[in-house]
N, CA, C and O atoms as a GROMACS GRO file, in nm:
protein
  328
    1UNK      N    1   9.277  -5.207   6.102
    1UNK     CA    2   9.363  -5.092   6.075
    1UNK      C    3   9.426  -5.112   5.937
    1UNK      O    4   9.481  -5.212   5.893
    2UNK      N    5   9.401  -4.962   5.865
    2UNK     CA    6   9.445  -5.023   5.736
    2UNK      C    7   9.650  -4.972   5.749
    2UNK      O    8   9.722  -4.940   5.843
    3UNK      N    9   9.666  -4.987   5.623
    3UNK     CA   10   9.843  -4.920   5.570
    3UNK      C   11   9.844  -4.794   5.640
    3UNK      O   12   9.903  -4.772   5.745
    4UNK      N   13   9.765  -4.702   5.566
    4UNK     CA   14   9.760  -4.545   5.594
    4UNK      C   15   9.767  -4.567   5.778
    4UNK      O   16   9.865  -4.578   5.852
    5UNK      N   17   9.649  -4.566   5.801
    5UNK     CA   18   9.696  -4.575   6.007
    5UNK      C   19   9.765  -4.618   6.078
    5UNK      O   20   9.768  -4.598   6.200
    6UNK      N   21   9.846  -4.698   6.005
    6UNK     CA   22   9.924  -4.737   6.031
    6UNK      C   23  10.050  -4.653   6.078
    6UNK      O   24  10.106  -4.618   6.182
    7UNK      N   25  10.060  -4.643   5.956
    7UNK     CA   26  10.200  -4.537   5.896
    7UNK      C   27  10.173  -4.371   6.009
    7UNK      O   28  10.256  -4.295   6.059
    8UNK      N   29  10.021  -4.370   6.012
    8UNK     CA   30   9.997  -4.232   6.103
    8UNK      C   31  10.001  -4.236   6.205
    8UNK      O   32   9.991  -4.128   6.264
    9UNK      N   33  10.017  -4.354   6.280
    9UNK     CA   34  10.017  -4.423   6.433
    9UNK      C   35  10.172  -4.427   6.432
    9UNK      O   36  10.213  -4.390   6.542
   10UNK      N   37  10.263  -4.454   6.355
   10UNK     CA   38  10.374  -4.446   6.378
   10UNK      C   39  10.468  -4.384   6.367
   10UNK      O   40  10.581  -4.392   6.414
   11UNK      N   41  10.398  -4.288   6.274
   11UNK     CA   42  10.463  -4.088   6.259
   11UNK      C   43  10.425  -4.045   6.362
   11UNK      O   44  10.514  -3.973   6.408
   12UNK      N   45  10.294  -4.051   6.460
   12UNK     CA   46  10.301  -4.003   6.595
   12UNK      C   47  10.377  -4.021   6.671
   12UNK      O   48  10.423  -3.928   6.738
   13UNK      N   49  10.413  -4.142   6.686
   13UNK     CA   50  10.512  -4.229   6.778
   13UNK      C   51  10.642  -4.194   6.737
   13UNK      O   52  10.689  -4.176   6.850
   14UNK      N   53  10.726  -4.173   6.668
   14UNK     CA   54  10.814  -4.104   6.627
   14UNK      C   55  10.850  -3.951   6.704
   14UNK      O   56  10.942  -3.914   6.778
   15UNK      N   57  10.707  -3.872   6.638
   15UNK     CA   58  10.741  -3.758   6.715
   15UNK      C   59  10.698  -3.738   6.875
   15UNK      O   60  10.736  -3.652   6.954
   16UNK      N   61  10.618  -3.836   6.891
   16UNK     CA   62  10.650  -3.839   7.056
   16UNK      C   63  10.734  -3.855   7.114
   16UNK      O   64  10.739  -3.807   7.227
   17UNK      N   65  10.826  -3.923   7.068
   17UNK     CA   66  10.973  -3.971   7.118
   17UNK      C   67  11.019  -3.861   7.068
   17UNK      O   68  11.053  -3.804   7.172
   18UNK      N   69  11.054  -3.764   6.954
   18UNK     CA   70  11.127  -3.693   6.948
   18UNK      C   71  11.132  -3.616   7.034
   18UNK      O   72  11.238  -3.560   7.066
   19UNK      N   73  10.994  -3.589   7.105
   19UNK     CA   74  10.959  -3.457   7.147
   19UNK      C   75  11.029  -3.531   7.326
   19UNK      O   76  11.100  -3.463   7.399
   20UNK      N   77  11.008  -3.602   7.342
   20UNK     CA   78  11.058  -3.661   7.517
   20UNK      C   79  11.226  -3.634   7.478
   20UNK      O   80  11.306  -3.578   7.553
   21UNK      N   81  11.249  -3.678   7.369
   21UNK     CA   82  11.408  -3.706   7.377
   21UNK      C   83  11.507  -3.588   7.391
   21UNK      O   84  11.619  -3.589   7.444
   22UNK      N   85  11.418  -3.449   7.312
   22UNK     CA   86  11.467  -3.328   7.285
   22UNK      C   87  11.402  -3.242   7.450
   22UNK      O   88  11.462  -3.138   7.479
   23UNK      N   89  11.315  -3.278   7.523
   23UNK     CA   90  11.304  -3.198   7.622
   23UNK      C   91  11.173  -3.121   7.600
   23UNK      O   92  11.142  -3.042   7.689
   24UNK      N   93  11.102  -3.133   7.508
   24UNK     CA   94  10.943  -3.058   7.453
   24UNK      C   95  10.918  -3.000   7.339
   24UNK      O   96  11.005  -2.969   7.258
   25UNK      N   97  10.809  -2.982   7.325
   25UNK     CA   98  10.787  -2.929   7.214
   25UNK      C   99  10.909  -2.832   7.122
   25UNK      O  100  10.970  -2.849   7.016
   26UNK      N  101  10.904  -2.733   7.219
   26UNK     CA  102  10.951  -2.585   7.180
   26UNK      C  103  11.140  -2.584   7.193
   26UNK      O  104  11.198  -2.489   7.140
   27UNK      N  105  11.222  -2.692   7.263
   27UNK     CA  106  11.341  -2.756   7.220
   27UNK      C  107  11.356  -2.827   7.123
   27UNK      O  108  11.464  -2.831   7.065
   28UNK      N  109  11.239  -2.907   7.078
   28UNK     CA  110  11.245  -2.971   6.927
   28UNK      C  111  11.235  -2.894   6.835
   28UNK      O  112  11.313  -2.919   6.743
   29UNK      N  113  11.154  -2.788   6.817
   29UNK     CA  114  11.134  -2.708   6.739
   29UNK      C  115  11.292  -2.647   6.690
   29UNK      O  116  11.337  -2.643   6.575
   30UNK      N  117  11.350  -2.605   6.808
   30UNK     CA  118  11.453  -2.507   6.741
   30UNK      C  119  11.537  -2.651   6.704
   30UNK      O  120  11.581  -2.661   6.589
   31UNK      N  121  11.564  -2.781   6.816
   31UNK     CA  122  11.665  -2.846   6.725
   31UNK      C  123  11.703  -2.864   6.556
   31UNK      O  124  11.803  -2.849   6.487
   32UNK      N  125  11.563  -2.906   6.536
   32UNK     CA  126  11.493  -2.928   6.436
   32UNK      C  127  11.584  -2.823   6.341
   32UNK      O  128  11.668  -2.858   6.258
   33UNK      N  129  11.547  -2.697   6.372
   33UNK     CA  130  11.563  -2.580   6.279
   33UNK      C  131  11.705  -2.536   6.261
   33UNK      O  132  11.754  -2.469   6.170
   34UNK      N  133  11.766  -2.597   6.387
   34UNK     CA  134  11.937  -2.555   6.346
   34UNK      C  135  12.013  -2.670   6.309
   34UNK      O  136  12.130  -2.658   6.274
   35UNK      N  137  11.960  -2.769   6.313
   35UNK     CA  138  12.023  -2.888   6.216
   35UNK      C  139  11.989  -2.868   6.117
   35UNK      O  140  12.085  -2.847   6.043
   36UNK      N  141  11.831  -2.857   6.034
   36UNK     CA  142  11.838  -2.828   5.916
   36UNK      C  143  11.926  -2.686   5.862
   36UNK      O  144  11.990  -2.690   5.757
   37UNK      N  145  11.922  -2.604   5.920
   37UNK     CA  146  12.039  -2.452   5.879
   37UNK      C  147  12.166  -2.548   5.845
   37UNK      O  148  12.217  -2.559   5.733
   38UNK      N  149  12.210  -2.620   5.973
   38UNK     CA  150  12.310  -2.655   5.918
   38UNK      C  151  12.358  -2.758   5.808
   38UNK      O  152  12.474  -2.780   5.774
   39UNK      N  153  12.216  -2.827   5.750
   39UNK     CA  154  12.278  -2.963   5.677
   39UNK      C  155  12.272  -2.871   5.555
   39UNK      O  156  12.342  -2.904   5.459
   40UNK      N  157  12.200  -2.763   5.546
   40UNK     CA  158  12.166  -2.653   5.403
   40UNK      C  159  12.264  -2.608   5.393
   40UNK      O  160  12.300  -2.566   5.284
   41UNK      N  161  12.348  -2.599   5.510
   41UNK     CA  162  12.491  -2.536   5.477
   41UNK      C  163  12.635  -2.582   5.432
   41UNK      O  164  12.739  -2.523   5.402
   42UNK      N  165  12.590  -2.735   5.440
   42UNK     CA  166  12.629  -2.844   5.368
   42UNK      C  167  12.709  -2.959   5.482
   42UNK      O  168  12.811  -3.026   5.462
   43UNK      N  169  12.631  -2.954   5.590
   43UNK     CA  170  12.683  -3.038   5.711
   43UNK      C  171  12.642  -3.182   5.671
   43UNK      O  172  12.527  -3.206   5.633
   44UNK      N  173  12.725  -3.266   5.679
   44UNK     CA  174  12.706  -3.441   5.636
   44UNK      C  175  12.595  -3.464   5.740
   44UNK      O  176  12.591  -3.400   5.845
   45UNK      N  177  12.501  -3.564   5.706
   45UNK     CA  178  12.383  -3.588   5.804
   45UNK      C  179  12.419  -3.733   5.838
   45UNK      O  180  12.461  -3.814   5.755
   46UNK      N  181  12.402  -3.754   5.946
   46UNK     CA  182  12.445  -3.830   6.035
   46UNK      C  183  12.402  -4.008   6.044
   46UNK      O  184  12.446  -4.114   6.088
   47UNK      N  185  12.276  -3.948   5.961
   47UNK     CA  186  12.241  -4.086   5.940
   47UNK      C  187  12.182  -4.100   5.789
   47UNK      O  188  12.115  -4.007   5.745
   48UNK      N  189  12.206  -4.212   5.712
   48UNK     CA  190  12.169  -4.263   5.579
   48UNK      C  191  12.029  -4.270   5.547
   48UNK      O  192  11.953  -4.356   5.592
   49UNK      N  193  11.990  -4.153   5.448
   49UNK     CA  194  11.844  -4.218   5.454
   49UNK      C  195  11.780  -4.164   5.254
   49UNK      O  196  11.671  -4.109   5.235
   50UNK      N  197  11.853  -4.191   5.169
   50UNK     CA  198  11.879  -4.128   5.088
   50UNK      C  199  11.699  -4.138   4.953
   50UNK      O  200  11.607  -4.214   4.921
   51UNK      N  201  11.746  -4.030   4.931
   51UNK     CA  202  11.610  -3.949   4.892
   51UNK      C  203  11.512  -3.901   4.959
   51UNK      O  204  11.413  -3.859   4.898
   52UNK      N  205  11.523  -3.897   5.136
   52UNK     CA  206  11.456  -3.857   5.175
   52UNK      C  207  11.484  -3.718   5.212
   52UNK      O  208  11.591  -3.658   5.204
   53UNK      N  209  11.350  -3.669   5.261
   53UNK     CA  210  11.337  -3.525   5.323
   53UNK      C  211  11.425  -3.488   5.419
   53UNK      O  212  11.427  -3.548   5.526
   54UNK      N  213  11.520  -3.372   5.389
   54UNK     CA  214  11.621  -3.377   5.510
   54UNK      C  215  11.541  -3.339   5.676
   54UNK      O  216  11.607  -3.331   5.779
   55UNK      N  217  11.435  -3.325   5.671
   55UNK     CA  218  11.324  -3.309   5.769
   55UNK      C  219  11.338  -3.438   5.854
   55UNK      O  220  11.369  -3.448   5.972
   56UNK      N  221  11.306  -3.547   5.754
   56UNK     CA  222  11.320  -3.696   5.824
   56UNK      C  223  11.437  -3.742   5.885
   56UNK      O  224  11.450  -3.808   5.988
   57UNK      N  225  11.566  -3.672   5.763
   57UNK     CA  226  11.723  -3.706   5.824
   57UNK      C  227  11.707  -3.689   5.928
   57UNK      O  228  11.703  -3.777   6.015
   58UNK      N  229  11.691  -3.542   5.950
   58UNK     CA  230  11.683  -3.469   6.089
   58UNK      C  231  11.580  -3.531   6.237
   58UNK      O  232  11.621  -3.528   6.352
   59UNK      N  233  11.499  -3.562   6.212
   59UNK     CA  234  11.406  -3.650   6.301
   59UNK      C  235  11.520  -3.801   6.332
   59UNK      O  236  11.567  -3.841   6.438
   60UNK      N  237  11.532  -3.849   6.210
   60UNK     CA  238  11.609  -3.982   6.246
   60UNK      C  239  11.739  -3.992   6.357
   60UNK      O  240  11.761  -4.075   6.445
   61UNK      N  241  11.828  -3.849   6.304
   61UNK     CA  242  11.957  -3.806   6.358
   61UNK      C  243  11.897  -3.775   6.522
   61UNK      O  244  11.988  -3.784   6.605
   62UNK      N  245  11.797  -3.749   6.566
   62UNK     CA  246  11.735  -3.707   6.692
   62UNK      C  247  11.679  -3.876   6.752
   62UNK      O  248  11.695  -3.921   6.866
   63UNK      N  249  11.640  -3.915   6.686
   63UNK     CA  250  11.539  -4.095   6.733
   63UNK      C  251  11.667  -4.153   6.766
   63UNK      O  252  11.653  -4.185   6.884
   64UNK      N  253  11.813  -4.194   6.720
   64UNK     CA  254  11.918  -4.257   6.747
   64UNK      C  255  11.993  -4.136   6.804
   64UNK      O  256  12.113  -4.145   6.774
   65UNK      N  257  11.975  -4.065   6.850
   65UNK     CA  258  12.102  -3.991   6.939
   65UNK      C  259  12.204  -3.911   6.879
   65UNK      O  260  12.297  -3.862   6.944
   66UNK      N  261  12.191  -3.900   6.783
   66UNK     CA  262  12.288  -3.831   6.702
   66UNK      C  263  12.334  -3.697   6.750
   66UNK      O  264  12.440  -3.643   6.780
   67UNK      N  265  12.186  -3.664   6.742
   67UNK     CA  266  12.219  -3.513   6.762
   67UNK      C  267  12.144  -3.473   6.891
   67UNK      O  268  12.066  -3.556   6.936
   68UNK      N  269  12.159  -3.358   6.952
   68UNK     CA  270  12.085  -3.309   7.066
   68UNK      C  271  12.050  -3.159   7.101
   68UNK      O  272  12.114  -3.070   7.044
   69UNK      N  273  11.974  -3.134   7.171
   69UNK     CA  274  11.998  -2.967   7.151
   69UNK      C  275  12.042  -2.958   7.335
   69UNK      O  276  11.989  -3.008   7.434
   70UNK      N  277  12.171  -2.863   7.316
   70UNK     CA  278  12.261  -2.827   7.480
   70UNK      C  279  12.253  -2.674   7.496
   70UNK      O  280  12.289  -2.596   7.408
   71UNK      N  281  12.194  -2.632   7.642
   71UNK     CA  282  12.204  -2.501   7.633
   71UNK      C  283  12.329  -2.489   7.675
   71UNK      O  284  12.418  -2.575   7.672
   72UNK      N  285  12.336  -2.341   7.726
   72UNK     CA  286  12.498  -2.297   7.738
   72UNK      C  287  12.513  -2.356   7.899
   72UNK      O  288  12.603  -2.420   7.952
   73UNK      N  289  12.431  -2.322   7.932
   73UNK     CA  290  12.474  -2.409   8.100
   73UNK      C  291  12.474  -2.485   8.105
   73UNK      O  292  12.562  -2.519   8.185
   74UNK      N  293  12.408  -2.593   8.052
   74UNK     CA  294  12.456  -2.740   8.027
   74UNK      C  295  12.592  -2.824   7.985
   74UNK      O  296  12.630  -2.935   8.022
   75UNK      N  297  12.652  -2.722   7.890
   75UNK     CA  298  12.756  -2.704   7.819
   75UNK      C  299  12.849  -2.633   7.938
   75UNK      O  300  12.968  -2.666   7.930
   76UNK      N  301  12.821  -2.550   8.035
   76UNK     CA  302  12.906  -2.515   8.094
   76UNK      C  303  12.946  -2.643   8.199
   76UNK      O  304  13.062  -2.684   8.209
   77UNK      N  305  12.824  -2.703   8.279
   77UNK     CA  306  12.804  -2.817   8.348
   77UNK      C  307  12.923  -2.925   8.311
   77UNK      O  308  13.008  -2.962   8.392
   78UNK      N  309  12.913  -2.967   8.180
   78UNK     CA  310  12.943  -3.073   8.138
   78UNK      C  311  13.062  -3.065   8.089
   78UNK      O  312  13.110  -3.166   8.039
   79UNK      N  313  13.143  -2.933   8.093
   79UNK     CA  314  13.280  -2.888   8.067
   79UNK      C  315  13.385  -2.894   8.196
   79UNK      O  316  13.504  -2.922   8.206
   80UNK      N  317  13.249  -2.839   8.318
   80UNK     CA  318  13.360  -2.888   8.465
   80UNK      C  319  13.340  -3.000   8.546
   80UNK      O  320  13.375  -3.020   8.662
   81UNK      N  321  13.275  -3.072   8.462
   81UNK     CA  322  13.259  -3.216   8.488
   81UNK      C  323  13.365  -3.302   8.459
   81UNK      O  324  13.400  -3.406   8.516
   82UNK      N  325  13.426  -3.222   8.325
   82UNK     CA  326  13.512  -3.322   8.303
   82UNK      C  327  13.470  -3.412   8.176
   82UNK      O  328  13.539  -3.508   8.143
   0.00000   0.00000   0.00000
């Protein structure tokens, strides 16, 4: 296995985990899309990763927990929970 397959074996693995961590495909997708809205809007990103693609911030901020995507019932759940 050379560098390159490497690196592509472990950009998969990345977004496989993103995609388990966020709940599927189509929850990653929008996370994805309203964190970046918001870091364009000048929201501090959560984790250090400097010169990179705020694409990656955004993946990274999701791999360590940073961020998450909550629907409203979840949010309602977890409000009379306490």
């Amino acid at each position: 296995m050379n560098f390159k397959e490497a690196d592509v074996i472990e950009h998969k693995m990345k977004i496989e985990d993103a995609i388990r961590k966020a709940g599927g495909r189509f929850k990653l997708t929008t996370l994805i899309q309203k964190r970046l809205q918001e870091l364009n809007k000048g929201a501090p990103a959560l984790v250090e990763l400097p010169g990179r693609p705020m694409i990656e911030v955004v993946l990274e901020e999701i791999l360590q927990d940073k961020i998450a995507l909550v629907t409203e019932e979840e949010l309602k759940q977890q409000l009379l929970q306490g």
